[in-house]
N, C-alpha and C positions, 0 to 999 in steps of 0.2 A: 547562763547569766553573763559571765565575762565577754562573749560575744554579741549576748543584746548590749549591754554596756556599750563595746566598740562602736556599735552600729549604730547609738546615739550621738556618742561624740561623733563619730562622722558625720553626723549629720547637722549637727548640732553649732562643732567650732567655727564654720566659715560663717555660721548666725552672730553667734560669739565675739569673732572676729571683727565685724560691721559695727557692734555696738561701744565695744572697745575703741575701735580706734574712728568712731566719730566724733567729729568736733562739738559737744554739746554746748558751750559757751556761746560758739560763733555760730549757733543753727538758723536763731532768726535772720541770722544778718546773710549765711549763703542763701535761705530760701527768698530771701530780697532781692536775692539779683537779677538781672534783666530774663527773661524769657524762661524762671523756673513757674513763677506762680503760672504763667501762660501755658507750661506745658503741662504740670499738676492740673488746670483746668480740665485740658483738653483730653487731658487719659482718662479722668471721672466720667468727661461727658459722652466721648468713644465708648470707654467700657459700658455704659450702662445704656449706650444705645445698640452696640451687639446685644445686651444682654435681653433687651425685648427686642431684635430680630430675631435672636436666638429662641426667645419664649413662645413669639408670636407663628414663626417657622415650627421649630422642634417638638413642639407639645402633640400636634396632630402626628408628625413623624412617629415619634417615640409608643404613639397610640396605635398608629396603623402597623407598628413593629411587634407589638406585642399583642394586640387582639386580633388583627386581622389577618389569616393565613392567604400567601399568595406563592404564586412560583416565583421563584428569584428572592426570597425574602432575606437568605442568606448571603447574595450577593449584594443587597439595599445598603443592609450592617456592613457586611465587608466596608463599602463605597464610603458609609456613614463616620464611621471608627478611622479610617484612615489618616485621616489632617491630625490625628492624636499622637501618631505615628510618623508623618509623612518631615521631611526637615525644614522646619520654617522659610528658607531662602526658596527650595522648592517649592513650597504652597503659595509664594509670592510670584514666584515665575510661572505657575499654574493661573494664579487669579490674573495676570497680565492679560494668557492667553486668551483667556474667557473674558473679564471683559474692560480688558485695554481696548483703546482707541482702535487699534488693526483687531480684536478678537471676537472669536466668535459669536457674544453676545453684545459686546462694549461697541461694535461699530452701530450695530441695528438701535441701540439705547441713543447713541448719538446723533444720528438721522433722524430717525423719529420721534425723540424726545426731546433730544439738545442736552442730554445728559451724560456728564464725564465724570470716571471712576476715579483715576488714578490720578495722583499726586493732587488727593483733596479728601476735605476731612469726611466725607459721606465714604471714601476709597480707605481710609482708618476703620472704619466701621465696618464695613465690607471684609475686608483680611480680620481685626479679631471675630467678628463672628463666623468667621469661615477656621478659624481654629477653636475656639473655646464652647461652638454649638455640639459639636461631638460631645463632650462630658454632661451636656445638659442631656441631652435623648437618651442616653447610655446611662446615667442614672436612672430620668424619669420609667425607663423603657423596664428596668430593673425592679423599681417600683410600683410599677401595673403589674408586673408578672407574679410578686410579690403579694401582691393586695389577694384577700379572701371575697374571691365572690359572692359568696352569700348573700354578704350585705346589697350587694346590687340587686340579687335576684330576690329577697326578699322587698325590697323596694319598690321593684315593676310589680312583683303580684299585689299588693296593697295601691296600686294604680298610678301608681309617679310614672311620668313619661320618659323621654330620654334624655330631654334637660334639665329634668327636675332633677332624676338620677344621679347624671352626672355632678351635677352644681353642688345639690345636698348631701351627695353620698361618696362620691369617689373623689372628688377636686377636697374634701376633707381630709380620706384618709391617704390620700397622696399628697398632703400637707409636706412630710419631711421629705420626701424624696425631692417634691421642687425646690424646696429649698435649699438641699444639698446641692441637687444639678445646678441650680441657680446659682449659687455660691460659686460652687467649682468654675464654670463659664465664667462668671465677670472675674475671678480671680487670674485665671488665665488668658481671660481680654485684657484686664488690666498690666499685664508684663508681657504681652507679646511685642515681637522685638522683629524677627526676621522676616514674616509677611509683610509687615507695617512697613519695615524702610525700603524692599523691594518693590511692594504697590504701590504706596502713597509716598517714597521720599522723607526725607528729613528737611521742612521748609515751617522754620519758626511760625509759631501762631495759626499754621492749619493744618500740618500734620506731624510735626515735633511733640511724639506724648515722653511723659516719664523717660522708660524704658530709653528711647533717644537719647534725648540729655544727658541723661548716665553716662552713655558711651561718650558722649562731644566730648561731656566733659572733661572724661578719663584720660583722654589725648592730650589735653592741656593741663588738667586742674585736677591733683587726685581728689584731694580736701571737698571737693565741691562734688565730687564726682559720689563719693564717700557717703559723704551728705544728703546726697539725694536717694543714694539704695536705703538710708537709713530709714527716710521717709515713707519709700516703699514698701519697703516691711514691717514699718510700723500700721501702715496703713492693713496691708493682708492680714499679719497677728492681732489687729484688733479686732477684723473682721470672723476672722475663725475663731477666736474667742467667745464673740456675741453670739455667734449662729450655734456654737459648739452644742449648749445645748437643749437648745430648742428647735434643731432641724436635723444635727447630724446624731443626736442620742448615744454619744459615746459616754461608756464608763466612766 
């Protein structure tokens, strides 16, 4: 016990600390100032547009990881899991490669499409979903393997096809696991910090989210700076709140 204890407060006080020494008085008036509402926009609307790349991409991923046996599956996960791991500054100089203007994929996008990644808000969306898509498929993936088949296989012998199957029987009871994965992704879109300013820059009003801010601020304005983590975590604690439990089923 004494040791779970510690390991609260640890975890605990620098939360603590944020709420303490924010300026609650002067909160409308820091979130008034020029380029915070613009960057609050801008991380909702990034976060929640990784969060369906991230759906739209990783839901099949996460499927073919778990029902479908292939050589190299374990290598797929390795590959998969990594950016979870990998150090933010890294994965930003990784998505340069890939598809910056000179990269592997960023030149042929540009040629052929007139499409540019980097330092633009479609390049914000690109870096969080290239970090926070890992925890969607690693739950979901977790929660197919999980799920009783039964129910599926009594479903096709009663003559449901494969969509019917899927739609009516397993996108049910894989209810909490997407919503967990879900969760966890846009929460980690939402605060990614070290891909974001290595791909996309810090250039107010297209790729200045949250997280940014924070730091500008911190150089000049602690008070503001303060201010704005407060927001952040107000924003994540309400969220794990809501979800708590109705998707993550904790105690």
């Amino acid at each position: 016990m004494p040791l779970a204890a510690l390991a609260v407060a640890f975890l605990a006080l620098p939360l603590v600390a944020v709420a303490v020494r924010t300026p609650w008085g002067a909160l409308a008036e820091e979130l008034a100032a020029p380029g915070v509402l613009a960057a609050l926009r801008l991380s909702l609307v990034c976060s929640l547009g990784a969060l369906a790349l991230s759906f739209f991409l990783g839901l099949p991923l996460a499927w073919v990881l778990a029902r479908v046996p292939f050589r190299g599956r374990r290598i797929v996960r390795a590959l998969v899991i990594l950016p979870m791991v990998l150090p933010p500054v890294v994965g930003g100089v990784a998505l340069l490669l890939a598809y910056g203007r000179q990269g592997i994929v960023g030149h042929l996008l540009e040629q052929a499409l007139g499409i540019t990644l980097p330092f633009t808000t479609a390049g914000v969306i690109v870096a969080e979903a290239f970090v926070g898509m890992p925890f969607f498929v690693v739950t979901v993936e977790a929660g197919l393997r999980a799920m009783d088949g039964r129910y599926e296989e009594a479903a096709a012998s009663l003559g449901a096809g494969r969509w019917t199957t899927f739609r009516r029987v397993t996108l049910p009871l894989l209810a909490p696991s997407l919503g967990a994965g879900a969760a966890l992704c846009w929460a980690r879109a939402l605060g990614e910090f070290g891909a974001t300013i290595t791909f996309a820059g810090n250039l107010p009003g297209s790729t200045q989210t949250m997280p940014l801010a924070v730091y500008l601020a911190l150089q000049t304005d602690t008070t503001t700076a303060v201010a704005l983590s407060a927001v952040m975590l107000a924003i994540s604690l309400t969220v794990l709140v809501v979800l708590r439990d109705r998707w993550f089923r904790l105690p």
